[in-house]
VEXTITOR-266415 format. One line per 10 residues: number of its first residue (from 1); their letters; for each residue x, y, z negated of C-alpha. Coordinates in steps of 0.25 Angstrom, whole numbers, plus 5000, padded with zeros to 4 digits. Each point is the difference from the previous one (the first is absolute). Layout:
NUM	A	X/Y/Z  ...
END
This chain:
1	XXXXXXXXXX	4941/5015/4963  5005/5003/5014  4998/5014/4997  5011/5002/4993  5008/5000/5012  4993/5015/5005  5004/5005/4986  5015/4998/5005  4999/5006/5011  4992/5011/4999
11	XXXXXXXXXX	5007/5008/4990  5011/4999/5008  4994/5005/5010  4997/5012/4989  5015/5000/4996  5005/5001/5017  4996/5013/5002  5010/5007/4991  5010/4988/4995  5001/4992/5011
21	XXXXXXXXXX	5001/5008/5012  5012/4997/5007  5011/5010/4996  5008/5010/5009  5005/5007/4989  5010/4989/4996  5007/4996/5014  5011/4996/4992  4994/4989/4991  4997/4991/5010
31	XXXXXXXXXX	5011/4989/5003  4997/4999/5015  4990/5006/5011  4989/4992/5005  4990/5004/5011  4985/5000/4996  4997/4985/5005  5009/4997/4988  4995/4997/4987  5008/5010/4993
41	XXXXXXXXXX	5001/5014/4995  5000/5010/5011  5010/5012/5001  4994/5014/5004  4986/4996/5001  4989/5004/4990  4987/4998/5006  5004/4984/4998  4993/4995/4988  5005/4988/4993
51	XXXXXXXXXX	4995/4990/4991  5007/5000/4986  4997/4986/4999  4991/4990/5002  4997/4985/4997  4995/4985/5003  4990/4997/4993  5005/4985/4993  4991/4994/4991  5005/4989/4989
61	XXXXXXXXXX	5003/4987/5006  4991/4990/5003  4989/5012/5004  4995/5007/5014  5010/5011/5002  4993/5009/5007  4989/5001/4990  5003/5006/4986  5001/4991/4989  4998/5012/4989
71	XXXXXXXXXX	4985/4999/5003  4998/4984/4998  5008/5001/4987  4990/5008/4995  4990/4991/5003  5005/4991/4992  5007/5007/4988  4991/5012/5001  5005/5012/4991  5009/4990/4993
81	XXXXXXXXXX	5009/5003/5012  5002/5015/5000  5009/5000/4987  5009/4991/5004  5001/5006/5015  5002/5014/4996  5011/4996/4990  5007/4993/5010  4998/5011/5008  5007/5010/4991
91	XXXXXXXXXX	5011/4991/4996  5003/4993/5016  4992/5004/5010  5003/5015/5001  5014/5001/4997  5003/4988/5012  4993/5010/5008  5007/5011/4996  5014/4992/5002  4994/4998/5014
101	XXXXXXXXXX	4998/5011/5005  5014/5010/4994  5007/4987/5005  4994/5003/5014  4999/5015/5001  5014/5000/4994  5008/4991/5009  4991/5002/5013  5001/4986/5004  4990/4987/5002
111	XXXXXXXXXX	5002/4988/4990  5011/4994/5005  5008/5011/5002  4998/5008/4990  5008/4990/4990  5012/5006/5005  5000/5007/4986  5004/4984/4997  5003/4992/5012  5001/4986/4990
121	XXXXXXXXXX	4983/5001/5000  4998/5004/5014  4994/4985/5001  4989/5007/4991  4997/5009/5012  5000/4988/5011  4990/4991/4989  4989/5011/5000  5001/5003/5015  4999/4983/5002
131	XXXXXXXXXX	4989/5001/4990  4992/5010/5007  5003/4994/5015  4993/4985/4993  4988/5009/4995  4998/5007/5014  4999/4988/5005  4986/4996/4993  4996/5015/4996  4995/5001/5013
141	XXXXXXXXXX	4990/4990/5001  4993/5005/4987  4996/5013/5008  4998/4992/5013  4989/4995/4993  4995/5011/4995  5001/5003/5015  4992/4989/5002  4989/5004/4990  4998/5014/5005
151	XXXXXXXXXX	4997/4997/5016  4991/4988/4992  4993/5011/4994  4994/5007/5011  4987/4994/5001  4986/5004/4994  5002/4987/4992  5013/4997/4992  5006/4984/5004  5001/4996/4984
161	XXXXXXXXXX	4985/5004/4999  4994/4985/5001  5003/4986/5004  4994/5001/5014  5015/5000/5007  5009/4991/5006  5010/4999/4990  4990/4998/4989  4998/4986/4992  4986/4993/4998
171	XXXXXXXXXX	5002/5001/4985  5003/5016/5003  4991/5005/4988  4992/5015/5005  5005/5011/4988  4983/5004/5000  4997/4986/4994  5011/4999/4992  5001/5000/4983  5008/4994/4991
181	XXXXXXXXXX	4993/4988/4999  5006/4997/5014  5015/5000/4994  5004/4985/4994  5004/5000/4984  5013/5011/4997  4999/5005/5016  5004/5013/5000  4991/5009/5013  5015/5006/5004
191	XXXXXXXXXX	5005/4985/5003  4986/4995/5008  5004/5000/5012  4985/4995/5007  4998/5015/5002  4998/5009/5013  5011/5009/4997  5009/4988/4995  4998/4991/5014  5002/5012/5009
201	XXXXXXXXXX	5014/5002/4994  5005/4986/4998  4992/4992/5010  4998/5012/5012  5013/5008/4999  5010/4991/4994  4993/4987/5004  5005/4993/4989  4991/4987/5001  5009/4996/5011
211	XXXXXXXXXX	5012/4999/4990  5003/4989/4994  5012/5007/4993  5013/5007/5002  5003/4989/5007  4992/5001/5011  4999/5015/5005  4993/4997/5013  5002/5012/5011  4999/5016/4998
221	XXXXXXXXXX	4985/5006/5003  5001/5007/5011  4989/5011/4994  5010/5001/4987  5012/5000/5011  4994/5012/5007  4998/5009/4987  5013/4997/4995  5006/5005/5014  4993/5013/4998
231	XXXXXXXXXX	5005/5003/4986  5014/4996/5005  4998/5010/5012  4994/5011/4989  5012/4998/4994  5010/5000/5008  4996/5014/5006  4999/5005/4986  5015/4996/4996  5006/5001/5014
241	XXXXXXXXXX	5006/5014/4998  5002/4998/4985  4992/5009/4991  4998/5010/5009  4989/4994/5005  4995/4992/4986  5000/5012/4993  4990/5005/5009  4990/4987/5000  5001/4998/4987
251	XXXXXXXXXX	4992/5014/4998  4989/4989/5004  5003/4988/4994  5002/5007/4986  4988/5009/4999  4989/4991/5005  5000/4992/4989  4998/5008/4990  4989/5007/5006  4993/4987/5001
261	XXXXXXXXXX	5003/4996/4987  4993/5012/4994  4988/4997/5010  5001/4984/4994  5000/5007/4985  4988/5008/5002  4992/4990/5006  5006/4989/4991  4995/5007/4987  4984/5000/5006
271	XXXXXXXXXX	4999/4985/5001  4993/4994/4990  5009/4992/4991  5010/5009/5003  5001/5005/4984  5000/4985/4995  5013/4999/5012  5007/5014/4995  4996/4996/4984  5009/4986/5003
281	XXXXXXXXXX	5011/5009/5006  5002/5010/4989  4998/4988/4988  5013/4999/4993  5000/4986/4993  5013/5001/4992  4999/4985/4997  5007/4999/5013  5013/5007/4998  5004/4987/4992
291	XXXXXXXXXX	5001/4994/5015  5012/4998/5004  4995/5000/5014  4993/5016/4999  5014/5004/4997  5007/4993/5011  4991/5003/5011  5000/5014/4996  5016/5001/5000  4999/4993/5014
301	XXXXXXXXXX	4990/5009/5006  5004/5013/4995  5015/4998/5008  4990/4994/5013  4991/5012/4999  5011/5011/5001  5007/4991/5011  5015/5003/4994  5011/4991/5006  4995/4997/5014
311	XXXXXXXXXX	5008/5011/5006  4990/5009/5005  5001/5009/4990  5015/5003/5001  4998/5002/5016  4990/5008/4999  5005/5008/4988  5013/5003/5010  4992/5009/5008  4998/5010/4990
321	XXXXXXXXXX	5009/5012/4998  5011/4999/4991  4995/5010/4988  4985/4993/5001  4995/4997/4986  4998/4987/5001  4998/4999/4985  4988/5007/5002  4995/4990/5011  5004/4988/4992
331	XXXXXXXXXX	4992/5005/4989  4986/5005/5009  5001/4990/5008  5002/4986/4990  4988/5008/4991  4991/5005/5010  5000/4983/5007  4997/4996/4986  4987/5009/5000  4996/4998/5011
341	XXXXXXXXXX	5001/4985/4998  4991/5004/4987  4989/5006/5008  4999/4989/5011  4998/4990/4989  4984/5008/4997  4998/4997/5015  5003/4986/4999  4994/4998/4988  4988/5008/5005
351	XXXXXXXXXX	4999/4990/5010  5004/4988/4993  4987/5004/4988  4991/5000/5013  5005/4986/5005  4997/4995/4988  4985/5006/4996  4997/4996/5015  5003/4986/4996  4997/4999/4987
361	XXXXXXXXXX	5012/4996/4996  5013/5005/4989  5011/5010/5005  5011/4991/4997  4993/4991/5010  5000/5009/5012  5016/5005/4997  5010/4995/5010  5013/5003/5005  5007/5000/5012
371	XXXXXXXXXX	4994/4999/5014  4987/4996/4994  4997/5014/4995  5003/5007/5014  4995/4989/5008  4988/4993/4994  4997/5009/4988  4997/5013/5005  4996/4997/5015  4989/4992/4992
381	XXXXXXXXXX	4999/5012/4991  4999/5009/5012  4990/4992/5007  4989/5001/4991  5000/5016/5001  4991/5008/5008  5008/5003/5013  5009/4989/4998  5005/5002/5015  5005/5015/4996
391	XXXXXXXXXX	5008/4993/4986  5007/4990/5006  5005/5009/5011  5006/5010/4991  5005/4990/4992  5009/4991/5009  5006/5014/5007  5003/5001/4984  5008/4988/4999  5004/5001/5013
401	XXXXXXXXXX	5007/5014/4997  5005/4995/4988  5008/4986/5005  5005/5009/5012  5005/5010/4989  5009/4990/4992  5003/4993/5011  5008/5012/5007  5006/5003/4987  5005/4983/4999
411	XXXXXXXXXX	5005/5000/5015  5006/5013/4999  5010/4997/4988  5003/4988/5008  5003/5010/5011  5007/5010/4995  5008/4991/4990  5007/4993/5011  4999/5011/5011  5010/5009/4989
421	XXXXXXXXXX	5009/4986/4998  5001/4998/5014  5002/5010/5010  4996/4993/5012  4987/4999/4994  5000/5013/4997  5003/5006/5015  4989/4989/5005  4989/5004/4990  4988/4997/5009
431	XXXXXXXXXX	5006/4987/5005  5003/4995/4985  4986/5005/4995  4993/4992/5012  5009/4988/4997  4995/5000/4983  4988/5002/5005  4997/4990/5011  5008/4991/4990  4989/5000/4988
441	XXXXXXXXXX	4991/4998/5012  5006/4988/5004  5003/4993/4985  4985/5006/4996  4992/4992/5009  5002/4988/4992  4992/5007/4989  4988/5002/5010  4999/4984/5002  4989/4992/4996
451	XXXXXXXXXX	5010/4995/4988  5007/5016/4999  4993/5005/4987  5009/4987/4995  5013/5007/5006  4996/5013/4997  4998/4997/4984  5013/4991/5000  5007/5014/5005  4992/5009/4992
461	XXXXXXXXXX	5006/4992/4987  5013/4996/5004  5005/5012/5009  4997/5012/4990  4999/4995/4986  5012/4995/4993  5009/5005/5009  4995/5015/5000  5002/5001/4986  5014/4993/5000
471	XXXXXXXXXX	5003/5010/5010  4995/5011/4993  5008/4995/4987  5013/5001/5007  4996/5014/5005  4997/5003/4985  5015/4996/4997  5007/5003/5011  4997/5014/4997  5000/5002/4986
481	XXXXXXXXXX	5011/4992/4997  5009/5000/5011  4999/5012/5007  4996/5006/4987  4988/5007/4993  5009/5012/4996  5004/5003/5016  4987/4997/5005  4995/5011/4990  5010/5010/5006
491	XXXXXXXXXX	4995/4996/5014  4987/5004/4996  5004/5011/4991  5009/5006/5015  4986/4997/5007  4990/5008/4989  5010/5008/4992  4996/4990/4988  5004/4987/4994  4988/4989/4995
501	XXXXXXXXXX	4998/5000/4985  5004/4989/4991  4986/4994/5002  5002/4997/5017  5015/4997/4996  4996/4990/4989  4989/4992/5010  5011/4999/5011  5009/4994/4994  4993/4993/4990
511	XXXXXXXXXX	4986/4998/4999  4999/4998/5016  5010/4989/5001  4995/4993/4988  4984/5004/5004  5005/4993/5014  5008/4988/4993  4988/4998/4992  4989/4998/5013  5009/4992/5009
521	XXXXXXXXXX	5003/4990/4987  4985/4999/4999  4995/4998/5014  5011/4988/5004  4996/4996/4985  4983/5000/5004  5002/4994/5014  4991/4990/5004  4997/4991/5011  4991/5011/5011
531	XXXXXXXXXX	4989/4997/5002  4990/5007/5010  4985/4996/4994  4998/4985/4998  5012/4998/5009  5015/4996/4994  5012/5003/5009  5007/4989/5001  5014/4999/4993  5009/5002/5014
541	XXXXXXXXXX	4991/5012/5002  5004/5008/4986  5015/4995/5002  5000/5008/5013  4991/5012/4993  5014/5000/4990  5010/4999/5012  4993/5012/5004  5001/5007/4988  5016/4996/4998
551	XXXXXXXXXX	5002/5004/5013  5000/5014/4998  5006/5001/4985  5011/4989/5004  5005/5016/5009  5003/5005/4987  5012/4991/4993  5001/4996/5017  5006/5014/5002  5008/5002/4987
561	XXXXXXXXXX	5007/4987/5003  5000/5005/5015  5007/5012/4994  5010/4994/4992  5005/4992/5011  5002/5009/5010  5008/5011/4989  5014/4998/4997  5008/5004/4988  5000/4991/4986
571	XXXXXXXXXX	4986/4998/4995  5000/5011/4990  5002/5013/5010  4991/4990/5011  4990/5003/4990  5003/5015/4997  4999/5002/5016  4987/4993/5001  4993/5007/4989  5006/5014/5002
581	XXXXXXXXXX	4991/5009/5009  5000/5002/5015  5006/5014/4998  5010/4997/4990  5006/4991/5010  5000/5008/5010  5006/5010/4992  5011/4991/4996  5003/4997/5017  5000/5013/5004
591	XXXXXXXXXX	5007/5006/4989  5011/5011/5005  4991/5002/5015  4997/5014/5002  4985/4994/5003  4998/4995/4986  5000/5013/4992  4987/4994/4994  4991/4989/5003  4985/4993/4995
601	XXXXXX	4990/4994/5004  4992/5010/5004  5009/5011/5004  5011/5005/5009  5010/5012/4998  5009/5000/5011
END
């Protein structure tokens, strides 16, 4: 669930002290000085702590990002899941974030920037940045509306208790009268939307009644206008001085979450029906591994969960020192978010059992995905408990620390990706942070319209699904087979004193590419028509969903046949230029200068 998020996060926080700190005692290994506003590794100053990395939380497309998906895929495949997920694990998801992060610690550069180890794929670097500006700009709302819930909750009685409010139907249905007799024939209790909980977030926050479709948005709310002001503002002052400033909040933001996430389990696991909710979680029915469906949703989830390819794991991972073993990290970290993932599943199961044994239905019945557990789910869940007030509190500062968290870890890759490309940007950090940031202010109010949760699932499909994994495909090959899985192992073996094994060496080059092939085949394949509830999209809404998706893998061939036209020679030493590293041309211009006794990426000798 959205727990996984403080799993990242925290154990690089465990890692900072001693591998990430930023290093004085290799002055030399650092291309250029940056001041502390900068987002970058800083010369001569060790009590600046860095992140090693950190991530965006994207979930598969045509789910709520904000709100991990892991957690609903075991509501509906159960333990059946975990086989599949921990393969896929092994096999793709830890040696993408392993590739990550030596790529980033390595070369010290943001994702664009840092494909001067093959300048033919630098349209990779500018498909993720795009990819994380277009999530940005609808991230923001999700936790503007766990804003929105939290100042709701300050009162002696919770909003989505009864049917006594504004926003409320006349066939509202009160949760103390309802049983199962009340759902018609094959209704499932996760899709009856007559509920408290379920009309306070679609009828009093989004105001979805007033929306005839994507069609006819409306005007932003001003109370969701307001909320997402305050999380821009957050921030902005969080990222304006790069991670100097972050790496401090994020002492919050990561630790919170887990402390009420073991409060959650405790009193998750004294609920009655909670056994009957934990039982489900841990039942394995291998019937279901002959799905087709448990097996793609477990590849697709395990490359979202680890949160390779939106750049934020190279930016961050170039803040750490030049000898920090991040093989270590990749490792920790990829297995310790899968555990902890493991874990938060008996607290949702604890509370999905006592959902279900409240009323008198099946488990199965209960489960949901997306916005639905966050928003209706548990709020319902949590308003039935003694001291309800006190829950719900806790919980939306949860959600709240969490959504801020990623979001900072998004916006920054975004940042620090052009900031390293462009230096104008780079002298006028605070300027260009304000400008991304008042930009996905601006673009987001159109997902806080009466219509908005439309725009905001058409973006939550279209801008990070397909694409993402295209982009991370091409990252795949760009470095295992152009730059080459034998050099990238020497620049790891320069950074740790030694190579991968055969094992990472085969995945990269292999079994990644093919793992990646094999998922963005399937998800163009499985695409159907969005849908949001009951409601179809129309067929000029999915078209402009797709533009948005091309528009960020087009920057890919776009810049190699950018490239090629602007290099001149026959086509054959074109391509040998463009595919040759960033040092080796150098090299090749300044041969025979007294400067250019040796030159890399990463170090100087003068």
């Amino acid at each position: 669930m959205f727990f996984i998020q403080a799993s990242l996060i925290l154990i690089e926080l465990f890692l900072t002290k001693q591998a990430v700190q930023c290093n004085k005692n290799y002055p030399l290994l650092v291309p250029q000085s940056r001041d502390l506003s900068e987002p970058t590794v800083i010369k001569h100053d060790t009590s600046y702590n860095c992140f090693i990395a950190s991530r965006v939380v994207i979930t598969r497309e045509r789910k709520m990002q904000p709100i991990q998906r892991l957690q609903c895929l075991f509501t509906v495949f159960s333990g059946a899941f975990l086989i599949p997920y921990i393969l896929f694990l092994i096999i793709a998801g830890m040696p993408l974030f392993y590739m990550e992060l030596a790529l980033g610690q390595y070369n010290r550069e943001g994702a664009a920037t840092v494909w001067k180890i093959c300048p033919v794929f630098k349209g990779v670097g500018y498909a993720v940045i795009l990819i994380a500006l277009y999530v940005g700009f609808y991230y923001n709302v999700i936790i503007a509306w766990s804003l929105y819930y939290l100042f709701s909750s300050f009162t002696f009685e919770l909003p989505w208790t009864n049917c006594h409010n504004s926003w409320n139907s006349p066939n509202c249905t009160d949760p103390k009268l309802f049983n199962a007799s009340v759902l018609g024939n094959g209704t499932k209790y996760s899709k009856y939307k007559l509920t408290p909980a379920a009309e306070f977030y679609e009828r009093g926050v989004l105001h979805l009644h007033e929306s005839r479709g994507i069609h006819d948005l409306g005007l932003p709310r001003w109370q969701l206008s307001l909320c997402l002001l305050v999380v821009v503002i957050i921030l902005f002052f969080s990222l304006w001085k790069g991670v100097k400033t972050s790496g401090k909040v994020v002492w919050i933001t990561a630790t919170l979450p887990y402390v009420v996430l073991f409060v959650l389990l405790i009193h998750g696991i004294t609920l009655p029906g909670a056994y009957n909710g934990i039982n489900a979680y841990l039942h394995i029915d291998f019937r279901r591994l002959k799905e087709a469906t448990v097996w793609i949703d477990a590849a697709t989830q395990i490359f979202y969960s680890l949160g390779a390819g939106f750049g934020v794991l190279i930016a961050f991972a170039s803040y750490n020192k030049f000898d920090n073993n991040c093989y270590r990290d990749a490792l920790l970290t990829s297995t310790i978010n899968c555990v902890t993932s493991f874990i938060s599943g008996f607290a949702i199961f604890s509370i999905l059992g006592y959902m279900a044994h409240e009323h008198k239905v099946k488990i199965e019945d209960v489960a949901t995905e997306g916005a639905g557990l966050v928003f209706i789910l548990y709020p319902e869940a949590i308003s039935t408990l003694s001291g309800s007030t006190f829950w719900a509190v806790v919980f939306f500062i949860m959600l709240l620390t969490l959504g801020i968290d990623s979001s900072m870890g998004g916006m920054e890759a975004v940042i620090t990706g052009l900031a390293d490309d462009f230096h104008l940007l780079k002298q006028h950090r605070k300027l260009f942070t304000f400008g991304v940031s008042f930009g996905t202010f601006l673009l987001a109010l159109f997902c806080i319209t009466n219509g908005g949760i439309y725009v905001l699932t058409l973006l939550d499909t279209f801008a990070a699904g397909t694409s993402i994994l295209f982009a991370v495909l091409m990252e795949a090959i760009g470095v295992s087979w152009f730059y080459g899985v034998d050099r990238f192992s020497e620049d790891i073996q320069q950074m740790m004193g030694f190579k991968p094994g055969l094992y990472w060496r085969l995945c990269w080059k292999f079994v990644s590419p093919a793992f990646l092939l094999f998922v963005v085949i399937v998800s163009i394949i499985n695409f159907k028509p969005l849908t949001y509830d009951d409601y179809t999209f129309p067929l000029w809404a999915n078209r402009i969903g797709w533009g948005i998706a091309l528009s960020s893998m087009i920057l890919v061939p776009a810049y190699i046949i950018y490239k090629f036209m602007n290099v001149r020679g026959t086509f054959k030493e074109v391509s040998a230029t463009l595919i040759k590293c960033h040092e080796m041309l150098l090299g090749n211009e300044m041969a025979g200068s007294k400067l250019a006794v040796y030159f890399s990426p990463k170090t100087y000798y003068l």
